[in-house]
N, C-alpha and C positions, 0 to 999 in steps of 0.2 A: 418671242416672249417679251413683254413687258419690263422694260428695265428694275420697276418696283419690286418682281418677284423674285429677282435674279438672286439675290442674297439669303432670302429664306431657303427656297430652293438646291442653294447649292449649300446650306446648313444642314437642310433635311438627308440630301444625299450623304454628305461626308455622315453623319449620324448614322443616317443605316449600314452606311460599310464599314462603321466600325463597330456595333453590333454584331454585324454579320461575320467579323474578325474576329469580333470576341466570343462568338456562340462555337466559330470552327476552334478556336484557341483552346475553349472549356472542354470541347469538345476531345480533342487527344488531349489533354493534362490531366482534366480533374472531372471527368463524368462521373466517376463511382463516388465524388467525396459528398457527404453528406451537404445539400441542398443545390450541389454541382449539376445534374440532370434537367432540374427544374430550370435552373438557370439558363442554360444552354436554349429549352424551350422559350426561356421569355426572352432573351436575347433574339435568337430566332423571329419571336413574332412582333418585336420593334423594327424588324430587319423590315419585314412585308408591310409594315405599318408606314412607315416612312419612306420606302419606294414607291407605295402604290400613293402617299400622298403626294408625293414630288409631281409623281406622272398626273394626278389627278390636277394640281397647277397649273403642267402643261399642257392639260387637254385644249382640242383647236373647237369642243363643242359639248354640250347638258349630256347630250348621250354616252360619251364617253367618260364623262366625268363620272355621270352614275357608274359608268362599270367599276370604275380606280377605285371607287367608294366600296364599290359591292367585296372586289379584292382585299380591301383597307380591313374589313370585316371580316376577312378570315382570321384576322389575327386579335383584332382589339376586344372582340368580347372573355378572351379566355387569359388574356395578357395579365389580367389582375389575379385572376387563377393559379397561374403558375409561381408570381413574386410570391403570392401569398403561401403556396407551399414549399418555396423555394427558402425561406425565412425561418418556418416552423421545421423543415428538418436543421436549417443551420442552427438555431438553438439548441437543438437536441430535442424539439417535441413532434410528436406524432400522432396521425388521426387514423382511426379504423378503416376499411377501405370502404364503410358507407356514407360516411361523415366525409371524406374525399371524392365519393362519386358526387354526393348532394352539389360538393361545390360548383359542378361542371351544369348543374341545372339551369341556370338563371344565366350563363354565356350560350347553354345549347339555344334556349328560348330566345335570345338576342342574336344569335346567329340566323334562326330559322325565321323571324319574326322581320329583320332588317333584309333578308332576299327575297319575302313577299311583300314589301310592305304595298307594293300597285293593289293588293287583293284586300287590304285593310285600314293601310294609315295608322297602325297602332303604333311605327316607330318615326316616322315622318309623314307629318299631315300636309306638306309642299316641298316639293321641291325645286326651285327655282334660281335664276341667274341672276345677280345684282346687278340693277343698270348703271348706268353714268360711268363706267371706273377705267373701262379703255382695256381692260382685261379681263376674261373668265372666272366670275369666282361666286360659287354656289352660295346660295341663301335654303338654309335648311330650318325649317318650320319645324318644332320638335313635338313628336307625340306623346302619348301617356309612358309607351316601354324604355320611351328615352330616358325619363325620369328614372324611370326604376333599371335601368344600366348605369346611368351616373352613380345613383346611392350605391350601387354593387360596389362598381369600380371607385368608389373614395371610402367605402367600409373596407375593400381589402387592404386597400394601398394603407390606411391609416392604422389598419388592426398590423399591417406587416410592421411600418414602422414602432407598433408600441415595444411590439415581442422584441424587435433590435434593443431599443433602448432598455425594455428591462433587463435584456441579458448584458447589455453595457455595467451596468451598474455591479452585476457578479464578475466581473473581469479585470485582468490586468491592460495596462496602458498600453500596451501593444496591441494586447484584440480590441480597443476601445476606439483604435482611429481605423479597422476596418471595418468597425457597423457603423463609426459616426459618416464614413466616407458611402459605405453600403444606404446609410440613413437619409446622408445630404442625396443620391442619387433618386429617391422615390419621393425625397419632397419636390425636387425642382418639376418637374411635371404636373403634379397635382396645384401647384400655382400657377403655374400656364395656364391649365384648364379652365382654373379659378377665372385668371384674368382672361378668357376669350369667354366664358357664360357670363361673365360682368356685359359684356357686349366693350368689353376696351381696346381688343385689338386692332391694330389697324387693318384699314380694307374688310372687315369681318371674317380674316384667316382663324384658322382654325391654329391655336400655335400649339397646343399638344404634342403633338412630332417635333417641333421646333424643340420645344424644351426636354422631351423625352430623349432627344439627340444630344444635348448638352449633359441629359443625368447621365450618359451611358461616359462622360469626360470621368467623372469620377466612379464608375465603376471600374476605368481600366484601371482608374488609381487602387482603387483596392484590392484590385486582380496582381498590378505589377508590382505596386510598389508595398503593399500592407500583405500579398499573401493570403488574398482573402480566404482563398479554399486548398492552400495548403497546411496550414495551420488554424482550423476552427476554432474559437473558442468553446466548442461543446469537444473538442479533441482533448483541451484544457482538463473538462468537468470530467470527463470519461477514463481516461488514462489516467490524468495527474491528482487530482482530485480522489477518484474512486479507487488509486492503489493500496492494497492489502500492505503494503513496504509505506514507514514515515520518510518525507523526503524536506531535505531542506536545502535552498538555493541562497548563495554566500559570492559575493561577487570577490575580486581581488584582493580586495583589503577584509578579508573575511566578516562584512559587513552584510545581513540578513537580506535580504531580496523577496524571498519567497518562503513558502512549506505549504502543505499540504494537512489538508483536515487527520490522515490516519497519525503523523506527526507528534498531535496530540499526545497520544499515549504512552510517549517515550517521554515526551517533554510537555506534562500538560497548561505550563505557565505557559506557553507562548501567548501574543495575542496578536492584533494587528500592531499594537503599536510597539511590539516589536523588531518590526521591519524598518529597518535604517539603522539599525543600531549593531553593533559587533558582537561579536562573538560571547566575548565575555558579560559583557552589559546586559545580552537578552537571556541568560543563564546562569543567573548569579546561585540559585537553586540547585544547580549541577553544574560543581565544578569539575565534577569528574567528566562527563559531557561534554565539559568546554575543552576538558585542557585536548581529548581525545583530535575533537575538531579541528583546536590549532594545530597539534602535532599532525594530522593530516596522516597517519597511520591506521590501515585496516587491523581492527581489532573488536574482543568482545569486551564486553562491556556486565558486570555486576548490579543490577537493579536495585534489587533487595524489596521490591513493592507483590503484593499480594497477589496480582494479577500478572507481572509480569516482572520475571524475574532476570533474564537475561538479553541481551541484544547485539548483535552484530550489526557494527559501523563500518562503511564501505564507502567510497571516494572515486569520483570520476569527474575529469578537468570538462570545463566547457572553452570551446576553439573557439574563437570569433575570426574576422579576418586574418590573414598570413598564417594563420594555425598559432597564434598568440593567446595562451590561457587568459582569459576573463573572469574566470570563476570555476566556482566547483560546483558540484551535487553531491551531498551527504546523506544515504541513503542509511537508513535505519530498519533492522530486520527482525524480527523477534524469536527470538532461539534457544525461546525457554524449553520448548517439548524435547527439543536434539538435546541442549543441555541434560535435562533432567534423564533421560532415557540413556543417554552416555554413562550418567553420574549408577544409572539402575544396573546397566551393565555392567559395568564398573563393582558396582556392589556385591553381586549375584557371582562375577568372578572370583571375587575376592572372601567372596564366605560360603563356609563350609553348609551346605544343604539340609543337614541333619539337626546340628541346634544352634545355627543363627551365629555362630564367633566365627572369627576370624580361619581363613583355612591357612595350611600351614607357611606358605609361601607369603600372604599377605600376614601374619603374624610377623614372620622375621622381618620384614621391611618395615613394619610401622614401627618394630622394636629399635632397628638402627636409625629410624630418623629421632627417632624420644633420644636414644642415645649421643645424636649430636647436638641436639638442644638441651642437651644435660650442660647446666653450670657446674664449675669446679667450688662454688661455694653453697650447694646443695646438698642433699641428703644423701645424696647416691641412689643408684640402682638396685632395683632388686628385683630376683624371678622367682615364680613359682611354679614347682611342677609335679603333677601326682597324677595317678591312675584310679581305676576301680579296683578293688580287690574281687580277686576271683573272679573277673570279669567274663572269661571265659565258661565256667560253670554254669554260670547265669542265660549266660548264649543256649546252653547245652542243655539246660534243667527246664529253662521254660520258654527255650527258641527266642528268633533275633529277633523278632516284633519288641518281646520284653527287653530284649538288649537297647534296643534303640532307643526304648520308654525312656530309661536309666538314663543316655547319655544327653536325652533331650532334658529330662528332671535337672541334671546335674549343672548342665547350662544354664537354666534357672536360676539354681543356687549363684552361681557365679554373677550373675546378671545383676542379684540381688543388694551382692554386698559389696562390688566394688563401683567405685568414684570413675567422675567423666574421664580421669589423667590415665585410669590404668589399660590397658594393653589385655584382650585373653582372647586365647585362640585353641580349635581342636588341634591340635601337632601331628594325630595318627590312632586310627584305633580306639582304645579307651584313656587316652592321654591328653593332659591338659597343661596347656603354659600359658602365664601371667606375668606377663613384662610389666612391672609398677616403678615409674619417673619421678625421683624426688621422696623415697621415700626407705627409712632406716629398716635397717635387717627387724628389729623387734615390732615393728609397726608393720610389714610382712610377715613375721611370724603368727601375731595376731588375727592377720587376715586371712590365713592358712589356716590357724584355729578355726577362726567359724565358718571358711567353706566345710570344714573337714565334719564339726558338727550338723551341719546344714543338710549334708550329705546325709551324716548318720540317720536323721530323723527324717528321710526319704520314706514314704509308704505307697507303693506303687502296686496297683491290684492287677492284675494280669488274667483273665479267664476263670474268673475267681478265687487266685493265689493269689497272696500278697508275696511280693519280692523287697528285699531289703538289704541295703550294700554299704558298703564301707569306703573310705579310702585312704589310700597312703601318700604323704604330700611331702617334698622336701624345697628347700629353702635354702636360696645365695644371695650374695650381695657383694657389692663392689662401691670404695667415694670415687674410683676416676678410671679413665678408660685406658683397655689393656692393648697398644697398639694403635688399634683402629676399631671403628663399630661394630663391623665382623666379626672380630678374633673377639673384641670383649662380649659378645650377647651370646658365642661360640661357648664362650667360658663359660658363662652365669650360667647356660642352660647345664653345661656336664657337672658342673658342681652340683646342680640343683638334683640332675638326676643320680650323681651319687648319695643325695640327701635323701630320694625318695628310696634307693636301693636297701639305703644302712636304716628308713622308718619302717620298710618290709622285712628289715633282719628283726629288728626289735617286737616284731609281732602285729603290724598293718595297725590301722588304724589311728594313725599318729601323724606327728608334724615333727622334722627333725632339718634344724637346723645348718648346712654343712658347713665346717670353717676350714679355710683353706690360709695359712699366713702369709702366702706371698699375694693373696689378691683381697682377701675377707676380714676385716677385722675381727679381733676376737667376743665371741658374748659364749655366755654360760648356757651350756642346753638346757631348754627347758623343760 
């Protein structure tokens, strides 16, 4: 061999075996990753591409050279094929499977077209030896197909590279040096090309292999050292991007890094330009947000927005080398529906089914929390407690349907006339109590007055009867707590129901105030 050739030669080789490294490499790693498969293929057919050019160098004659050519040709019409859908799945786009077969049209024709060409000349109109050079090396006369495989192979190669760089521009810096490295790999070839159809090479080599061995340097760059197909950037849009959960990424110094489009919703000021900025700085709008974030504690979080009302904030370290936190991930969850359906639960246990107040259990509890947020410089407490008269009768004269009417009516009444502070709850049966926080025995009496009226003038029609009831209401009060909340809401109520007892002695339908001196100040019955 030629000493002139010896260094192309041994380029083209070391090229194809690292191809060939790199197609078995993709090959166990990353075949399944999206554009992983294709790769392997086009890796693969640089492999055959640049063996069969090496051997076609060293051929010792035209004959054989043709064959190395013929071989050369199993690979390079389909070669633009493969990068070109090996691109379109790494971005994340896809073609039907007619619109992918189409593509294999115009390399079959180049395939089948360059192993007849003795029958036509449509893809070399000569082929011949260049004299004077002291070495073998083909002069190839190009035909009309020639042309139209060049356009093929520089429309894919350059439609591949647009799709890299536009998806460049939706990415972060890290997937930006695996397409610029993916990007720099399909230029340097297509310049080669350039410069051997220029007619500038020297000896009239074809340097195509030459430099297609060189782009495969920075392919392994992108393989080893950028992760090309372990980390997509369509992994990026897919996963991170497209999660139903907002995510925010905060490096050490809880300064912004990253988020995600869903993100928005929780926190809809962000923008881009608040990526670099801390914690505080990019959230000046929620401070409750921020302070959440600093403290670094999972918790939920109060909205108060129309769409969404609740959110759960959750924290996971990011390990960098020696397992040394770098950052977090503050993930954001929206937990309005659990909330609200806890809160409905919640609800539905705690109220009585029949007319909507409070059942007896969740009465006395909200009764002792008023009673500890009772001030000693307030009005005092006061309960209210009455039944129906004759309520049993009612049951029995015109059946429990009518009974129910009554008790549902009478929750009305109550609905009607008391304020957001007061307390009322069914206690049992046909029994009602009225925990009212901050308010004087006679200002309870009065409001015992017009349920009791409000009642009386109940007209409820029942199967064409009208039904109509009465009640008896009695009345306690206390300025300060007897004990503890227990023992005093213990109290209000048996006072109260001795007040209803002594408004049933005096002939129902009344309001009777009970006064007790060691707990009730004194007032005049009224």
């Amino acid at each position: 061999m030629a000493h002139q050739l010896l260094v192309y030669v041994i380029l083209i080789l070391l090229g194809g075996a690292l191809s060939l490294f790199l197609a078995l490499y993709a090959l166990i790693r990353f075949r399944s990753a999206p554009g992983g498969g294709y790769y392997i293929l086009a890796a693969l057919m640089v492999s055959i591409l640049s063996f069969g050019y090496a051997l076609e160098l060293t051929s010792p004659d035209l004959e054989q050279i043709k064959f190395w050519i013929g071989i050369e040709y199993f690979a390079l019409p389909f070669l633009p094929v493969f990068t070109l859908l090996m691109c379109l799945e790494y971005v994340g786009m896809s073609l039907g499977p007619w619109k992918r077969r189409a593509l294999y049209v115009i390399p079959a024709l180049t395939f089948v077209l360059q192993h007849t060409n003795e029958l036509h000349h449509l893809y070399y109109t000569s082929i011949e030896l260049q004299p004077g050079l002291g070495f073998l090396v083909v002069d190839l006369e190009r035909g009309p197909w020639y042309t139209v495989h060049t356009i093929y192979l520089y429309g894919c190669l350059i439609l591949s590279m647009a799709l890299l760089l536009m998806r460049m521009r939706q990415v972060r810096n890290r997937f930006r040096l695996q397409i610029l490295a993916m990007t720099a790999g399909l230029l340097i070839p297509v310049v080669g090309n350039l410069y051997y159809l220029a007619g500038l090479s020297p000896y009239g080599l074809d340097l195509g292999p030459v430099f297609i061995s060189i782009s495969f340097v920075f392919h392994s760059m992108a393989l080893f050292r950028y992760q090309m197909f372990n980390v997509v950037p369509i992994a990026r849009e897919s996963v991170f991007e497209s999660m139903g959960d907002g995510v925010l990424v905060l490096n050490e110094q809880n300064v912004l890094v990253d988020y995600n489009r869903a993100v928005l919703r929780f926190i809809p000021e962000l923008t881009k330009r608040s990526i670099g900025r801390k914690v505080e700085a990019a959230m000046v709008p929620y401070p409750e947000i921020a302070k959440c974030i600093i403290a670094g504690n999972e918790c939920d979080l109060k909205l108060d927005r129309a769409d969404l009302e609740y959110a759960h904030v959750r924290f996971s370290p990011i390990n960098g080398r020696s397992s040394r936190c770098s950052g977090r991930i503050v993930t954001f969850v929206d937990i309005t529906d659990r909330i609200l359906l806890e809160q409905e639960l919640k609800r539905l246990a705690s109220t009585d089914g029949l007319t909507g107040l409070f059942n007896k259990n969740a009465l006395i509890e909200h009764s002792k929390q008023a009673l500890q947020e009772q001030t000693q410089c307030g009005s005092g407490i006061s309960v209210i407690m009455f039944d129906v008269d004759h309520f049993k009768r009612v049951n029995d004269t015109f059946g429990h349907e009518a009974g129910d009417r009554v008790l549902s009516e009478v929750a009305d009444v109550i609905r009607r006339e008391l304020d957001e502070k007061a307390i009322a709850g069914r206690y049992g049966g046909d029994e009602f109590v009225l925990c009212l926080p901050d308010t004087l025995p006679k200002e309870a009496w009065m409001l015992a007055e017009r349920i009791r009226v409000g009642v009386e003038r109940m007209k409820i029609v029942v199967e064409g009867r009208e039904v109509r009831v009465t009640s008896s209401i009695g009345v306690s009060h206390t300025d300060a707590l007897i004990h503890n909340e227990t023992d005093c809401m213990q109290a209000l109520m048996r006072y109260a129901d001795k007040g209803l007892y002594r408004a049933k002695q005096l002939g129902r339908n009344r309001v009777n105030l009970y006064q007790n001196p060691a707990v009730l100040e004194p007032l005049e019955a009224q």
